[in-house]
Structures are given as C-alpha cells and as structure tokens.
C-alpha positions as CSV (number, residue, x, y, z in Angstrom):
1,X,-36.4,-32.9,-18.0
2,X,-35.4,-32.1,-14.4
3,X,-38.0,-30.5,-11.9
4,X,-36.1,-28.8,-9.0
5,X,-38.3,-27.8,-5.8
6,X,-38.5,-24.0,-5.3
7,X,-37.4,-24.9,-1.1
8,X,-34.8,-26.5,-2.3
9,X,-31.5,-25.1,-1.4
10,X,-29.4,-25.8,-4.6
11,X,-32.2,-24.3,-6.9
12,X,-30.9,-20.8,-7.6
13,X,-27.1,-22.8,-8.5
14,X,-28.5,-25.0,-10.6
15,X,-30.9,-23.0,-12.5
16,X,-27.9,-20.0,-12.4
17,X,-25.9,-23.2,-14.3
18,X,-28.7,-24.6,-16.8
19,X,-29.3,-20.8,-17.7
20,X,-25.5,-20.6,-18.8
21,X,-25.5,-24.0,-20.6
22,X,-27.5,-21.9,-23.4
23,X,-30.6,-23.8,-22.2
24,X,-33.9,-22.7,-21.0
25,X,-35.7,-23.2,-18.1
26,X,-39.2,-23.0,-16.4
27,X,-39.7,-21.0,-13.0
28,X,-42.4,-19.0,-11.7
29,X,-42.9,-15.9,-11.5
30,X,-44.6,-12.9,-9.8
31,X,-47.6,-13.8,-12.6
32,X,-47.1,-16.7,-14.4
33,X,-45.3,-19.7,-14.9
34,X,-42.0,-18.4,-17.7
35,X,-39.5,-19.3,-20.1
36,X,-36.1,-18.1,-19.3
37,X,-32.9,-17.6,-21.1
38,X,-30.0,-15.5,-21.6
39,X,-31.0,-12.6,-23.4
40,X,-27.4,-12.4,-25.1
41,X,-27.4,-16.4,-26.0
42,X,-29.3,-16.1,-29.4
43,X,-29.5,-19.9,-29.5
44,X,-31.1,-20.1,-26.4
45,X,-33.5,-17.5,-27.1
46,X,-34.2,-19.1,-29.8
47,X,-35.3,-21.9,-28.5
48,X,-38.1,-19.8,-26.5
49,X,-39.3,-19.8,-29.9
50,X,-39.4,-23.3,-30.9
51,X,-41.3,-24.2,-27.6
52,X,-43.7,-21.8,-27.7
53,X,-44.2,-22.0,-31.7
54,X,-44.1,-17.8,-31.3
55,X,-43.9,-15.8,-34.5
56,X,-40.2,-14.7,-34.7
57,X,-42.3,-11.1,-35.7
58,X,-43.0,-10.6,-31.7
59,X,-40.0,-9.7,-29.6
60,X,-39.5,-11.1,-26.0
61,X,-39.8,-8.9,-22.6
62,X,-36.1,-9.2,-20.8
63,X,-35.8,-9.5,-16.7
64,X,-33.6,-7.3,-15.0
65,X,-31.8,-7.4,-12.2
66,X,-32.1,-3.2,-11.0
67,X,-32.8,0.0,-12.9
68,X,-28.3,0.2,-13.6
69,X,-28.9,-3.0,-15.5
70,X,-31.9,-1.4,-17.2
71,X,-29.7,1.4,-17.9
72,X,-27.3,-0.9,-19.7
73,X,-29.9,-1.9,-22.1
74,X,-32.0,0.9,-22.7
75,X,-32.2,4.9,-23.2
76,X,-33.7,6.3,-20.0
77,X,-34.7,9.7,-20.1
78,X,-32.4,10.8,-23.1
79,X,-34.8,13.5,-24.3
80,X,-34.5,12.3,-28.3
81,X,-36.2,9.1,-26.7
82,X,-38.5,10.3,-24.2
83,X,-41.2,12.2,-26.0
84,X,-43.9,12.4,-23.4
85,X,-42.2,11.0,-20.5
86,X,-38.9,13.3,-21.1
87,X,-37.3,13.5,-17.6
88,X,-39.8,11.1,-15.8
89,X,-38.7,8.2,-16.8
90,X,-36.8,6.9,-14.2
91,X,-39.3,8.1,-11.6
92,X,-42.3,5.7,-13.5
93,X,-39.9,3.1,-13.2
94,X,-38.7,3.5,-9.7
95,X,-42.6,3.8,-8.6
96,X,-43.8,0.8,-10.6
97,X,-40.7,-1.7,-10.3
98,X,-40.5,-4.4,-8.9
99,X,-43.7,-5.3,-9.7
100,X,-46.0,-6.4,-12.4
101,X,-45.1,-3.2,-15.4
102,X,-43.4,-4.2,-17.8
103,X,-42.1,-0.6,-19.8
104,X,-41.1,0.0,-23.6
105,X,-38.1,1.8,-24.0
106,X,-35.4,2.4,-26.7
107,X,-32.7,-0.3,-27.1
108,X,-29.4,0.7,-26.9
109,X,-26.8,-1.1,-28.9
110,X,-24.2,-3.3,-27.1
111,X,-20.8,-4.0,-28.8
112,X,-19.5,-6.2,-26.2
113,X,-22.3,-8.6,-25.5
114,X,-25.2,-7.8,-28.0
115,X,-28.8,-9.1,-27.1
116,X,-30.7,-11.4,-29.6
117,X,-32.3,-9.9,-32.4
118,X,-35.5,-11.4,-31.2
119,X,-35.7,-9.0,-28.4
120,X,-35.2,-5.7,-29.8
121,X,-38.4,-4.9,-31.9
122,X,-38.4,-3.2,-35.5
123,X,-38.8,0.1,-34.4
124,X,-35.3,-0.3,-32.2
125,X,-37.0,-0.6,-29.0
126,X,-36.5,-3.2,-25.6
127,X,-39.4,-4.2,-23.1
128,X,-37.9,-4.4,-19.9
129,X,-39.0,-5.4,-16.1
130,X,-37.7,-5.8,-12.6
131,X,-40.5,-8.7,-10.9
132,X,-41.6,-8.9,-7.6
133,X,-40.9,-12.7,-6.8
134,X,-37.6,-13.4,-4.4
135,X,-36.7,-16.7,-6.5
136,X,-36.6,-15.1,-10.0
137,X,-34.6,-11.8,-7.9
138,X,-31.9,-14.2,-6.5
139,X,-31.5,-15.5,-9.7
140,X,-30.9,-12.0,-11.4
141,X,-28.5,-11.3,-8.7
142,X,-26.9,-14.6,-9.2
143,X,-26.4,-14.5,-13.0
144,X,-26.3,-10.6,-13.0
145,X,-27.4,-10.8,-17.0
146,X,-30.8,-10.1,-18.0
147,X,-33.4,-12.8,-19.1
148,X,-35.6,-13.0,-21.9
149,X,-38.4,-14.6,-21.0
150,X,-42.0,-14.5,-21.5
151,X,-45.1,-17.4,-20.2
152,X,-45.2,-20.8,-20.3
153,X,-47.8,-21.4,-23.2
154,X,-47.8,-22.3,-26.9
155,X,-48.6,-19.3,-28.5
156,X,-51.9,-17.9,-28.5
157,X,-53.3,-20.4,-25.5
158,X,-53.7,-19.8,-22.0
159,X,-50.4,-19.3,-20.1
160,X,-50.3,-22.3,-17.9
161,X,-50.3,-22.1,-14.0
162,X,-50.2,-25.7,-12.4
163,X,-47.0,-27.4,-12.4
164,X,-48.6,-31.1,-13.6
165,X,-50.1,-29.3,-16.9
166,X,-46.7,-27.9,-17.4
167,X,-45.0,-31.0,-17.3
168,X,-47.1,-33.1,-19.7
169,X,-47.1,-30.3,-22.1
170,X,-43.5,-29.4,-22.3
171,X,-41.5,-31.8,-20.8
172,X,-40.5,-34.3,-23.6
173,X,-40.1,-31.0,-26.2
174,X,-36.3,-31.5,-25.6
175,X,-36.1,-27.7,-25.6
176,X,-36.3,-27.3,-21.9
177,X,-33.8,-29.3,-19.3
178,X,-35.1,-27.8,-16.2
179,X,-38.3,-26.7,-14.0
180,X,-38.4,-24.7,-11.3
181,X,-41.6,-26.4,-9.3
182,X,-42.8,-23.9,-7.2
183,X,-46.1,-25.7,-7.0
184,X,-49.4,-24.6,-8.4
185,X,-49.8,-20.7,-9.0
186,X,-52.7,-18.4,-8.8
187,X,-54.3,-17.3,-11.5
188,X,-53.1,-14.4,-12.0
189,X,-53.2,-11.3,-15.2
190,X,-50.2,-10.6,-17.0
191,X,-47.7,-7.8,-17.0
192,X,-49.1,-4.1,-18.0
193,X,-46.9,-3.2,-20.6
194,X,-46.2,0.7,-21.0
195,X,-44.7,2.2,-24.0
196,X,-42.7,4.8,-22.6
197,X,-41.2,5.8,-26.2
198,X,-44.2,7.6,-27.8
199,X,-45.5,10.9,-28.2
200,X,-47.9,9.9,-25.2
201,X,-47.7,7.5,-22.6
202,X,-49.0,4.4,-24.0
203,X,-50.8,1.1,-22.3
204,X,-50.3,-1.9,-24.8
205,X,-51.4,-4.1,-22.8
C-alpha cells in the first residue's frame, strides 16, 4: 500500500489515477477517514465491501461533485418523488451542502454509465452528498464522477480516525493501493442522513 501526504502536490493526480484503475483508496474527509471508489466501477465498489466485510443488504452514500451532478443521479423535486418536500428540495440541499447532510433521494436510472447495484437501495433510492473538505472537492472536480464511499471501519466498529491505526488495519488487505495521509483527524460524528423521499421529512441518522 502507498500513503501519499495530503501537502503533497501530486496527491489529487494520483489519487484521480488509482480511483480510475478500479481501485480504492483512503482519504479523509470533512468527518472521517473513507473508502472511495467509482460509483459506476462495480468491481471497485465491490471491493468497499470486501474491506469493510459490509452486508451487501446496506447500500453505499455517493460523493458529488455540485447539485448538476446530483441532478444526474437523482429525482430532485419531481413531485411523484417528493412527497413532503415537493418543490423544496433543491433549496434543503443548497442550504445544507457542502457540509455534513447526507440526503435520500430517488435514483434515477442511467443507460450510459449505470451505478453499482450496491448503491441504489431496494426501494429505488440514492444517498447523496456534496462535503465540506477542499481535498476530497478537488478530487470531485478532478474525476468529475461521483464516489461511493462510506468510513474507514470493518463493519459495525468504530470508524477509525488516526492514520497509524488505519494502516495496521488495512494496509496488507490487498484491497486498497493507496492512502491519502492527511494526518490524524478529530473525532468527529458522522453524516445526518435525511430521507427526502417519504411522506415526511425523515432523520435516519
């Protein structure tokens, strides 16, 4: 495994490059510590899975790069999809993002470049957010796809926050080539996570 300093000026290139070699990497985040990959590389999300040793049952939350992007993958303010948020959707997400809400919203269907199965959830529905953290926005902009990604963890433990833990936990899993060491984090909560689908607005989390 490779561990690329956050300063250093090659960082967003080579992660933009290990992100389309189907691979995933580690970088921080405006939270946590995450697993990225390319939300329409099925083998790579995939191996999100493997790491993490996540039930293939719970779909992952997807980066994106601006609220157009979000409009690619999602229904925002169609009224059929709305419910309780019918023509306010756009304004929650313009208040909230970027920043730390992650919102629930139905999953539109893409021909050209579909997204992994594992992120749309049974009821046809994405989990989308735009973060607050410059590095992870530069790479958004770079790669101009969105990431699936969720915290650097096996599933059902802590999500981990200093950069030696996350290398002696994950680095000889073979499933992840590259960390973005941006040093030892903060502990810090993760995501709200706002269903924006239902009949009312909805916290999950």
């Amino acid at each position: 495994m490779k561990a690329v300093k956050i300063s250093d000026k090659k960082a967003i290139d080579i992660a933009a490059e290990t992100i389309q070699r189907d691979c995933v990497i580690i970088c921080p985040t405006d939270t946590v510590y995450g697993f990225l990959a390319d939300a329409s590389n099925k083998k790579a999300v995939d191996k999100i899975f493997k790491i993490k040793k996540r039930a293939k049952s719970k779909p992952l939350p997807v980066f994106v790069r601006d609220i157009k992007m979000a409009k690619k993958l999602a229904f925002i303010d169609e009224p059929a999809f709305a419910k309780a948020t019918a023509g306010k959707q756009e304004k929650i997400l313009k208040k909230y993002w970027p920043g730390k809400y992650t919102f629930v919203l139905k999953a539109k269907k893409i021909e050209a470049r579909p997204l992994s199965n594992l992120i749309i959830g049974k009821n046809g529905t994405i989990a989308l957010r735009i973060p607050k953290y410059k590095f992870l926005n530069d790479l958004l902009k770079k790669i101009n796809k969105p990431l699936a990604q969720t915290s650097v963890n096996i599933s059902g433990q802590p999500a981990l926050t200093k950069i030696g833990d996350i290398i002696e936990k994950f680095a000889r899993t073979g499933l992840t080539i590259l960390i973005i060491d941006g040093g030892d984090l903060p502990k810090s909560k993760p995501s709200k996570i706002i269903d924006l689908t239902s009949d009312y607005l909805t916290r999950l989390r």
